[in-house]
C-alpha positions as CSV (number, residue, x, y, z in Angstrom):
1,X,-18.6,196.9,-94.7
2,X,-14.6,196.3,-94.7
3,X,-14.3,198.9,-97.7
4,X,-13.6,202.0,-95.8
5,X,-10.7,201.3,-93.4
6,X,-7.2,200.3,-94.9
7,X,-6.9,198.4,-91.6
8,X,-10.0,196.0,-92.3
9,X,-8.2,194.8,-95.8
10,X,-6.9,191.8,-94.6
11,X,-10.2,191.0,-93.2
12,X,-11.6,192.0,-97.0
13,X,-9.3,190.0,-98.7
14,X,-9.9,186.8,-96.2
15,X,-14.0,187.1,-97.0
16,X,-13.5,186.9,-100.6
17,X,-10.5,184.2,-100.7
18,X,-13.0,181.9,-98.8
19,X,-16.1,182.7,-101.9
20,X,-13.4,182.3,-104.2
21,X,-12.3,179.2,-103.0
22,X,-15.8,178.3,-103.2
23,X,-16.0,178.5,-106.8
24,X,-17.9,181.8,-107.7
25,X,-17.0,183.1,-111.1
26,X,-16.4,186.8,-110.9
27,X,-17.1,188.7,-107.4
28,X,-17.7,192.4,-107.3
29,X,-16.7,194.6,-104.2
30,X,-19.0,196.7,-102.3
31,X,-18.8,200.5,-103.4
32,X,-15.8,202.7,-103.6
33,X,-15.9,206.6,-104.3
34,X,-13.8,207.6,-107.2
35,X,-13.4,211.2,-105.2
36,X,-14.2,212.6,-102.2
37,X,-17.7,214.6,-103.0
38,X,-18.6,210.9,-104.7
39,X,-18.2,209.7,-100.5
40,X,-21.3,207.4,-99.3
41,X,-20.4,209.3,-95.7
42,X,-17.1,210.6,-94.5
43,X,-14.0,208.7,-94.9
44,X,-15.8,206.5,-96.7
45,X,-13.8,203.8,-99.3
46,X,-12.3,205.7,-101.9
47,X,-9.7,205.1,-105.1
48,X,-8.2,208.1,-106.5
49,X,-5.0,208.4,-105.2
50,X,-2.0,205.8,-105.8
51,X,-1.8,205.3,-101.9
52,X,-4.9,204.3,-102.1
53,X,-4.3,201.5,-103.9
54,X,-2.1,199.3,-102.0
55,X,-4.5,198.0,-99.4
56,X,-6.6,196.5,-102.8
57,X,-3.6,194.3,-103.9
58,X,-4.2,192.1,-100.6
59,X,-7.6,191.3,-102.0
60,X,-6.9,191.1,-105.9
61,X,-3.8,188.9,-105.0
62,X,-5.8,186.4,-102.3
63,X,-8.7,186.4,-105.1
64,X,-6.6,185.6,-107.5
65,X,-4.4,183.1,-105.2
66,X,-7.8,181.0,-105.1
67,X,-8.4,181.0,-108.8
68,X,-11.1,183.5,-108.7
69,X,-12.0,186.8,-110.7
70,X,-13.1,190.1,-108.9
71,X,-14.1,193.5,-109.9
72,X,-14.0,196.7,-108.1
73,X,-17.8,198.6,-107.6
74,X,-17.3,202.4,-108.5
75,X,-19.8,204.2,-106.6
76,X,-20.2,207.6,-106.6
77,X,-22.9,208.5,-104.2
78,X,-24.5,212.1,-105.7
79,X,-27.1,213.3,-103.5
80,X,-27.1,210.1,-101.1
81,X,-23.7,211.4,-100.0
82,X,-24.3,211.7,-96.0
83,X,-21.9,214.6,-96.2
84,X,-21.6,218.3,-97.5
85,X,-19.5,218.1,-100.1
86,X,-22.2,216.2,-102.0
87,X,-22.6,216.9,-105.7
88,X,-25.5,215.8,-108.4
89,X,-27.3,216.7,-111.7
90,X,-29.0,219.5,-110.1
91,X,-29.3,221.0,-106.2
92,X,-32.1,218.8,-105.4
93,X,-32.1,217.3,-102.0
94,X,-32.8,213.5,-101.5
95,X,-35.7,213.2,-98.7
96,X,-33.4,210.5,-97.0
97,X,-30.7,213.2,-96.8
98,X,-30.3,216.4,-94.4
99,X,-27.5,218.2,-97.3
100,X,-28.3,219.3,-100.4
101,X,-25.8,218.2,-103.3
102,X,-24.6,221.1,-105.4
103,X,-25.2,220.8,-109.2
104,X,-22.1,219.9,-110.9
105,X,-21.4,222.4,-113.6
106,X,-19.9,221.2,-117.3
107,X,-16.5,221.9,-116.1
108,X,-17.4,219.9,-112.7
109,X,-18.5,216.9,-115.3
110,X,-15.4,216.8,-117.2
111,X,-13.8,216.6,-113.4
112,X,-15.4,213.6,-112.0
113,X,-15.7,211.9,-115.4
114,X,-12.0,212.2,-115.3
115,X,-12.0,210.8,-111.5
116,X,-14.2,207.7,-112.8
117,X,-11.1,206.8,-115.3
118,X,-8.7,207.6,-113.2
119,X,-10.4,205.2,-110.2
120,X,-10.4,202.7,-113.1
121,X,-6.9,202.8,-114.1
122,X,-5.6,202.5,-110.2
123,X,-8.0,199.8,-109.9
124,X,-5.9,197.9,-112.8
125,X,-2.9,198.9,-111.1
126,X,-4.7,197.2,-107.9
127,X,-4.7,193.7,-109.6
128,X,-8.6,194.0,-110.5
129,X,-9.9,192.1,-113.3
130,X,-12.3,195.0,-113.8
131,X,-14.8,197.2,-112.2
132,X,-18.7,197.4,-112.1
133,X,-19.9,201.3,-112.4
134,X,-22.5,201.8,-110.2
135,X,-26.0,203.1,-112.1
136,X,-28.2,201.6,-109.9
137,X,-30.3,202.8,-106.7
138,X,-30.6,206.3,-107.3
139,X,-26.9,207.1,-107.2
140,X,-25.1,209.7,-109.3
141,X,-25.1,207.9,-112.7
142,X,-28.7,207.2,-111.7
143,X,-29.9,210.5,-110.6
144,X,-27.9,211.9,-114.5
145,X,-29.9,209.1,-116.2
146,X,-33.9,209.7,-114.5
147,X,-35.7,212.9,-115.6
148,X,-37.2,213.0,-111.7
149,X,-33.7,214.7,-110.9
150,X,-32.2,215.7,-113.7
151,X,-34.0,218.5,-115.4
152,X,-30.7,220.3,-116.7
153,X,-31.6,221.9,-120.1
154,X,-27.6,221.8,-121.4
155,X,-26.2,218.7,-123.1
156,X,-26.2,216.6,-120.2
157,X,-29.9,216.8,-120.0
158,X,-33.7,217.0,-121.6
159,X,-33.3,213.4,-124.1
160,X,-32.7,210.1,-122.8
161,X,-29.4,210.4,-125.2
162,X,-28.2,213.2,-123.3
163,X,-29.1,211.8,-119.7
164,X,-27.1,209.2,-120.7
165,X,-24.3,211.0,-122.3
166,X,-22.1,211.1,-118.4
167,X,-22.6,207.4,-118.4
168,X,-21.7,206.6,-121.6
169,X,-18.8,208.8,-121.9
170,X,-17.2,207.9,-118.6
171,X,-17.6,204.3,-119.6
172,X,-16.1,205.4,-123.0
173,X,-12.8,206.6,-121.6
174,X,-12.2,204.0,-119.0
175,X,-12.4,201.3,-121.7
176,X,-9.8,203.8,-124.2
177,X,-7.6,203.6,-120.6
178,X,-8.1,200.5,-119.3
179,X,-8.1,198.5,-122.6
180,X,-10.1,195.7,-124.4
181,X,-9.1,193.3,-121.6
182,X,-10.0,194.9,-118.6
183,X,-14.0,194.1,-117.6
184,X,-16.6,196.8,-117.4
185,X,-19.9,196.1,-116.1
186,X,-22.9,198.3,-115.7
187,X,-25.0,198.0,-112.7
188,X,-29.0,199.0,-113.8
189,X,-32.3,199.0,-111.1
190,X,-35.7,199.5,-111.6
191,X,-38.7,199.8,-109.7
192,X,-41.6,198.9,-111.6
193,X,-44.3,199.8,-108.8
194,X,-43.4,203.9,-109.1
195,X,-44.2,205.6,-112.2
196,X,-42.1,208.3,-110.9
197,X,-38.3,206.0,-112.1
198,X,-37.6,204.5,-115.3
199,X,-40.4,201.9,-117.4
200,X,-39.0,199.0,-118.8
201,X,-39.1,200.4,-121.7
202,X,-37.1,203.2,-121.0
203,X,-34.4,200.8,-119.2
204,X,-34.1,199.0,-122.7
205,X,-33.8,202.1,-124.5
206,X,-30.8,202.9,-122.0
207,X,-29.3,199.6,-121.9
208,X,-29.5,200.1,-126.0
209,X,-27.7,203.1,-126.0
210,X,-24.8,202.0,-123.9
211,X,-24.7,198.4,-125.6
212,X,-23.9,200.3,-129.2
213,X,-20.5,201.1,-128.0
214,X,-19.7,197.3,-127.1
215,X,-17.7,199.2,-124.1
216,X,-19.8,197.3,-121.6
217,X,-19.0,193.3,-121.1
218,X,-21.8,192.7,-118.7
219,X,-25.6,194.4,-117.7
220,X,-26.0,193.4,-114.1
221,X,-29.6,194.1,-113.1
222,X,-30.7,194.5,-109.4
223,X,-34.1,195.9,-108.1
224,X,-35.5,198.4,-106.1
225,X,-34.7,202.5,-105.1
226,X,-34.9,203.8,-102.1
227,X,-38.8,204.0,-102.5
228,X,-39.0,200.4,-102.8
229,X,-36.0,200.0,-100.3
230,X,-37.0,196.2,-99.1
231,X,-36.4,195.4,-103.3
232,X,-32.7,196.0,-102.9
233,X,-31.9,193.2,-100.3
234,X,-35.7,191.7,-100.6
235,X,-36.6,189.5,-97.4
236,X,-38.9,186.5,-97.7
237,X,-41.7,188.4,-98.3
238,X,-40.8,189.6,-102.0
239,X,-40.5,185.9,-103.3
240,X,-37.4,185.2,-106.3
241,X,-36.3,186.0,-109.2
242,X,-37.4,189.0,-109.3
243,X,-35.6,190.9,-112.0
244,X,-36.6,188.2,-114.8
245,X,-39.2,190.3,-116.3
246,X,-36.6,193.1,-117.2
247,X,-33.3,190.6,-118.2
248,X,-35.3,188.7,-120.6
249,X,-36.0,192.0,-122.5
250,X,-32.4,193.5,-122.4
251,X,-31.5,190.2,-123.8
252,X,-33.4,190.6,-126.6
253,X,-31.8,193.8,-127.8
254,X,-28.3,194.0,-126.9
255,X,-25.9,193.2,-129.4
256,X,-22.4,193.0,-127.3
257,X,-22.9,192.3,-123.1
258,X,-24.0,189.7,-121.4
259,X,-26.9,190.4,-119.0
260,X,-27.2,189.3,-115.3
261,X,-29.7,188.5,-113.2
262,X,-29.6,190.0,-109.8
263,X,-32.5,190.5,-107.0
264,X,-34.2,187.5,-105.4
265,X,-31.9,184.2,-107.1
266,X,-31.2,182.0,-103.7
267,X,-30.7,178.9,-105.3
268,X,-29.2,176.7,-107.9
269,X,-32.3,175.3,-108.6
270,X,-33.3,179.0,-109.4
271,X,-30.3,179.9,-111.1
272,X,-30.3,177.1,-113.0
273,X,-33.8,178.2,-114.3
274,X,-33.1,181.5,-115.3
275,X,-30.1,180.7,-117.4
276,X,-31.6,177.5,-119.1
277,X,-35.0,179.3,-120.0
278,X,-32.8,182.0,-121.0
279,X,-33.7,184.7,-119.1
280,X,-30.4,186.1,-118.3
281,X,-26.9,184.8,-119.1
282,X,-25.4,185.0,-116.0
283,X,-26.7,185.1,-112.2
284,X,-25.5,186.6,-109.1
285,X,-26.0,185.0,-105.8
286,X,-25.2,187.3,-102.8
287,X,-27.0,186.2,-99.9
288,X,-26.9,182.6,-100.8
289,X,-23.1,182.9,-101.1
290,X,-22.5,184.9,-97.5
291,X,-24.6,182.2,-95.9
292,X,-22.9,179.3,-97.8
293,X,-19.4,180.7,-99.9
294,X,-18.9,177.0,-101.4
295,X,-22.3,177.1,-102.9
296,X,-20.6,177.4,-106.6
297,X,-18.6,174.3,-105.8
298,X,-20.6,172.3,-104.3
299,X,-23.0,172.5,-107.4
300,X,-20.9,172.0,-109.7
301,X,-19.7,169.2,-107.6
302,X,-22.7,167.9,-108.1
303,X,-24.3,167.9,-104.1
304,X,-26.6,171.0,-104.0
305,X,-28.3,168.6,-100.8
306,X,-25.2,170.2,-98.8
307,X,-25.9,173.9,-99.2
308,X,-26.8,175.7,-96.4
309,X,-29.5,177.6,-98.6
310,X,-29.9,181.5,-97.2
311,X,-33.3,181.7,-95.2
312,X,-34.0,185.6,-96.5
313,X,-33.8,187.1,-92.7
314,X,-31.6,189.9,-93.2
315,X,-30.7,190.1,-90.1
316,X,-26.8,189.9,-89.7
317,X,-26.3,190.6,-93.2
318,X,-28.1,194.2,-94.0
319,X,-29.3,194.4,-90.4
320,X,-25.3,194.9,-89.3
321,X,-24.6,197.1,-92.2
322,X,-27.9,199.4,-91.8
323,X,-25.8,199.9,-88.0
324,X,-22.5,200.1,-89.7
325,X,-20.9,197.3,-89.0
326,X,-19.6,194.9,-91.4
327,X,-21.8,192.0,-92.2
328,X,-22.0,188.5,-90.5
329,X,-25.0,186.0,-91.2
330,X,-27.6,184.7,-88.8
331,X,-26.8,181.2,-90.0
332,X,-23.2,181.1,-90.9
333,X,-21.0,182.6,-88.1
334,X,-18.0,182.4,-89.8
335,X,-19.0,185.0,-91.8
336,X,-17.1,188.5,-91.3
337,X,-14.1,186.3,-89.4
338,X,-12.8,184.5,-92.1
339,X,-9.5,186.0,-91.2
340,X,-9.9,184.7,-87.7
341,X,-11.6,181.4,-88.0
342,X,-10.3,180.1,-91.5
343,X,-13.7,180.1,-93.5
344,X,-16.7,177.7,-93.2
345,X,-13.8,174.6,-92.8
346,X,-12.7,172.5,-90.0
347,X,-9.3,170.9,-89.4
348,X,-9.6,167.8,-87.9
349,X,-8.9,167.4,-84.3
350,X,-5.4,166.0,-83.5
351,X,-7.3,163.8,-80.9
352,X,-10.8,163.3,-81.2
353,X,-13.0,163.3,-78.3
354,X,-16.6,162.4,-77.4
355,X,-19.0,165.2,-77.1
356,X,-22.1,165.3,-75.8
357,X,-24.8,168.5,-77.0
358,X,-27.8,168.7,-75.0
359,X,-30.4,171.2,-77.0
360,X,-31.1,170.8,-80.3
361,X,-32.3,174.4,-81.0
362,X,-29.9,176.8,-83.7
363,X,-27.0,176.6,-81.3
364,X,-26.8,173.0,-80.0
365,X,-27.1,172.3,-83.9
366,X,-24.2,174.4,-85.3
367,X,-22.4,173.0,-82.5
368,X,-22.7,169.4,-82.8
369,X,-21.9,169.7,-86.5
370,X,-18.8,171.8,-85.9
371,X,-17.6,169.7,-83.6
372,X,-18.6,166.4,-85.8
373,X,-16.6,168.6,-88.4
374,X,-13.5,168.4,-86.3
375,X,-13.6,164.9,-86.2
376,X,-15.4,164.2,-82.8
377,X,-17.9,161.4,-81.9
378,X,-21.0,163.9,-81.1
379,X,-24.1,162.6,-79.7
380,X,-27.3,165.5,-79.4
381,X,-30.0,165.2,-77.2
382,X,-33.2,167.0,-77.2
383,X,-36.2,166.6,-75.1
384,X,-39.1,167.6,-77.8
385,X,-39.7,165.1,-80.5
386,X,-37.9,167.0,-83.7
387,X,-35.2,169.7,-83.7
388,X,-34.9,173.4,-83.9
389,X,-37.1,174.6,-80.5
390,X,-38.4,178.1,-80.5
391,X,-36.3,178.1,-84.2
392,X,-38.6,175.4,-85.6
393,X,-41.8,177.7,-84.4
394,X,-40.2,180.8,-86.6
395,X,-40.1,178.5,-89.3
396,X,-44.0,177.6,-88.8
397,X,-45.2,181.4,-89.9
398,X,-46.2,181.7,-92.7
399,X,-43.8,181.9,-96.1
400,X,-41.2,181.1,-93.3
401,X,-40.3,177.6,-94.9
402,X,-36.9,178.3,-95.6
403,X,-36.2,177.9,-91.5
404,X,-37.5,174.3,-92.0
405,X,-35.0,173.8,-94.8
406,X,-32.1,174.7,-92.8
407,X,-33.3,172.1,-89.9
408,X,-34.0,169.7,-92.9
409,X,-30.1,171.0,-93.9
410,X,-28.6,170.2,-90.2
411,X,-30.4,166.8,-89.9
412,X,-29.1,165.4,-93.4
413,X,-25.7,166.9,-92.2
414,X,-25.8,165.1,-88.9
415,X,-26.4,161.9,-91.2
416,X,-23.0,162.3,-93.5
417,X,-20.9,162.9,-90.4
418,X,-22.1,160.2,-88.2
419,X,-24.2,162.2,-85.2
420,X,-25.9,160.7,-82.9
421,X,-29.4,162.4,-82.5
422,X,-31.7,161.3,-79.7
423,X,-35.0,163.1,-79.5
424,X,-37.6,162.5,-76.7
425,X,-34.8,162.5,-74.9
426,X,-34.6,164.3,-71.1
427,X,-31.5,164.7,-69.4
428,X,-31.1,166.3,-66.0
429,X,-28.6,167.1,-64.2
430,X,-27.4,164.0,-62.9
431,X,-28.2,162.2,-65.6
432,X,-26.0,164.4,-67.6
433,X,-22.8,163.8,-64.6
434,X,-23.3,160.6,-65.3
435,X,-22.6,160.6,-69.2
436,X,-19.4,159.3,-70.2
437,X,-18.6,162.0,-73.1
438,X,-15.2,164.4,-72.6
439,X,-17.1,167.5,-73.2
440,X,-20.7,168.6,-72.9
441,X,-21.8,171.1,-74.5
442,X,-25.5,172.3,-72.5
443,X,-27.6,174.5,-75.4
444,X,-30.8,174.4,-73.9
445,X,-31.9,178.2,-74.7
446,X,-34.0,180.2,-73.0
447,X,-37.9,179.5,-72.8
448,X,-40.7,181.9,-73.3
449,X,-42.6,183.4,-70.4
450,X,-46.2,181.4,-71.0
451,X,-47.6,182.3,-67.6
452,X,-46.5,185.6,-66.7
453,X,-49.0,187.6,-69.1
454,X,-49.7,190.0,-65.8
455,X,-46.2,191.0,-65.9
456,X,-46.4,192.9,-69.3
457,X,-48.6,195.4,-68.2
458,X,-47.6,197.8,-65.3
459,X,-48.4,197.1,-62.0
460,X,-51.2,199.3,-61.7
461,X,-52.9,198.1,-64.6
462,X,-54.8,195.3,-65.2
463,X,-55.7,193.2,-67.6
464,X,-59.4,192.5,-67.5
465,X,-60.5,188.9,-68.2
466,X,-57.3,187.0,-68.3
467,X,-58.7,185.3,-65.2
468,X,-61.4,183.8,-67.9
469,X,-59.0,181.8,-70.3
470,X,-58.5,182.5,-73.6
471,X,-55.6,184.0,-73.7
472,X,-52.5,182.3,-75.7
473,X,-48.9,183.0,-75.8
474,X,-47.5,183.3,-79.8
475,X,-45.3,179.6,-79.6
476,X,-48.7,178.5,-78.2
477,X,-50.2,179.4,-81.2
478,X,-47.5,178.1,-83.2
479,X,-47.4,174.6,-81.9
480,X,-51.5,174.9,-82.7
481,X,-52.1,174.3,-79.1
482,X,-54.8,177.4,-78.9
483,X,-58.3,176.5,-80.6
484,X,-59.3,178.1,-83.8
485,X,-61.2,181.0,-82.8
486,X,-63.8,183.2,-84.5
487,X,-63.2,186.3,-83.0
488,X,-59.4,187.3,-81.6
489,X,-57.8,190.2,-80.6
């Protein structure tokens, strides 16, 4: 979400320093249109002029400052483009879409086939190491490359060879430009729940056909389309590893890239899995690297315990994109302002002080360990007898266990850096006057409305029966404090 303005570069190039810093092997940027018709939505990030290029070599040179590798996504949008200048394989409107995209003609090919290389070449001159082209999620290559919306009858349709043939060409030329050390990646989705996109079968075929060249270094594999839209950034619900079932076929055929693993890897443990089994030869961690950027180094370091492991919301990371904003995390808030806050690190306090945190719900947590970060002596107080309040009910639901591993996460931090933790512990107000810390930090949340059921209905409603009993709030249900029922509404 800092692609599109040259003035949110700095901010760019501070996000990825911190996940380089962190240890990630080779980072990939979010889309950026090779022309204007291949726009996402007006003004939208775009290489294909050498102005354009500048505002890259802060992130290429930061990257590279921290001993890290990135590539540059080219995406060119087709018929997803909100605008309308869009173009595709044919004048077929996307139902998502109010424009209709105007079929590119053979000379209108040869153009943006040109703009692709051309995006690629400025993108060396940028400092990248590379660039992923984007043939995933319905996009241009994508709509060339499925039969459901491209029913040309020239060469650049009908066989699977010619669907491919803008793909493969385009890839072609930028490695003849670009040269033999200059990384090309190929991103590939698939949804196997609709018959109406590409089998696995036909994916391997495709895969095949591009592999022959040995143009393309890597196969990165994601999941879901905009029919399955929850598979591109899947929440809790979809479970992991999720593209598995596709890498460990392309690895059987391909002769010259490397294949990675995309959708649903959260973990090291999982990671670690997919590559030792040999599923895939490389993974890519998003999520788990927005909520925790050192999550490379501190495996490799050897302390996986001290990850803050991604809990699958997708609240602050898609949710803030899907509004167009660029993305934060729910449990990292340094994420977004590493040009503001320095990263996920604390410099120690020239002169500590005691600190006192009373609530040990999500905010009293992160602020007794950032503050313990800084050096301070922190005690945390919390009336109920474990941590994480209403938090620690979320986490209850079901397949909500990863919200219990982040508590688990904060109370093993507390641990390392020498917080106090006091539970069962009531403090009022004088009580809290009367505590000899420097700072107090009060974090008590809010807390829910369990008697006040009348008050959700309008006033001249009722609600028959609630006089009876019977009726239960959701945390009262959660801390199992309503009996099992047989019947409930």
């Amino acid at each position: 979400g800092l692609e599109d303005k040259r003035a949110d570069y700095p901010k760019l190039a501070a996000y990825f320093r911190e996940r380089a810093e962190g240890g990630a092997g080779l980072m990939v940027t979010g889309g950026i249109a090779p022309n204007i018709r291949g726009w996402l939505k007006p003004f939208g990030g775009k290489l294909s002029w050498r102005l354009e290029a500048a505002p890259h070599r802060q992130v290429t040179d930061a990257v590279h400052g921290a001993g890290g590798r990135i590539a540059m996504q080219i995406l060119h949008a087709g018929r997803y483009g909100y605008h309308p200048l869009s173009v595709s394989s044919m004048a077929k409107k996307a139902p998502i879409n109010p424009f209709t995209p105007q079929a590119l003609s053979a000379r209108g090919i040869e153009r943006t086939i040109r703009d692709y290389v051309r995006s690629a070449e400025l993108a060396r001159e940028a400092g990248y190491d590379g660039v992923e082209v984007m043939g995933s999620e319905g996009y241009l290559i994508n709509q060339f490359i499925a039969q459901h919306t491209n029913q040309r009858t020239d060469q650049w349709g009908g066989s699977l060879e010619n669907r491919t043939r803008f793909s493969r060409t385009l890839i072609e030329r930028i490695r003849q430009s670009c040269g033999p050390d200059f990384i090309i990646g190929l991103a590939i989705s698939y949804s196997p729940a609709y018959p109406v996109m590409l089998s696995d079968a036909e994916m391997c075929e495709i895969i095949a056909l591009h592999d022959a060249t040995g143009d393309v270094d890597y196969v990165t594999c994601g999941y879901g389309s905009y029919l399955d839209f929850e598979g591109i950034i899947p929440p809790f619900t979809h479970g992991e590893k999720l593209t598995t079932p596709l890498t460990t076929q392309l690895k059987a055929i391909v002769k010259h890239a490397v294949i990675t693993s995309e959708a649903g890897v959260r973990t090291p443990d999982n990671a670690e899995t997919i590559i030792a089994s040999g599923e895939a030869d490389l993974v890519s961690i998003v999520r788990g690297q927005i909520a925790d950027p050192h999550l490379a180094r501190k495996t490799t370091e050897g302390r996986p315990e001290d990850i803050r492991g991604c809990i699958s919301c997708n609240q602050m990371c898609w949710g803030r994109r899907s509004r167009d904003y660029w993305i934060s995390c729910l449990i990292n808030p340094s994420v977004g302002r590493e040009f503001e806050w320095g990263g996920d690190r604390f410099e120690k306090a020239a002169q500590p002080r005691s600190v006192l945190v009373v609530g040990a719900g999500p905010a009293g947590l992160e602020a007794a360990r950032a503050a313990a970060e800084c050096g301070h002596s922190v005690e945390i107080v919390e009336a109920l007898p474990v941590i994480g309040g209403q938090f620690r009910l979320a986490g209850q639901q079901p397949r909500r266990a990863q919200i219990l591993d982040l508590l688990n996460w904060y109370e093993a931090q507390f641990a390392k850096l020498g917080v106090t933790l006091r539970l069962n512990t009531y403090l009022d107000e004088d009580e809290i006057a009367a505590h000899p810390a420097d700072t107090v930090i009060v974090a008590t949340g809010s807390l829910p409305d369990e008697t006040g059921f009348q008050r959700w209905v309008p006033a001249h409603e009722t609600l028959p029966g609630i006089e009876l009993g019977g009726v239960w709030s959701p945390e009262a249900v959660l801390r199992r404090e309503a009996p099992p029922a047989r019947r409930m509404a």
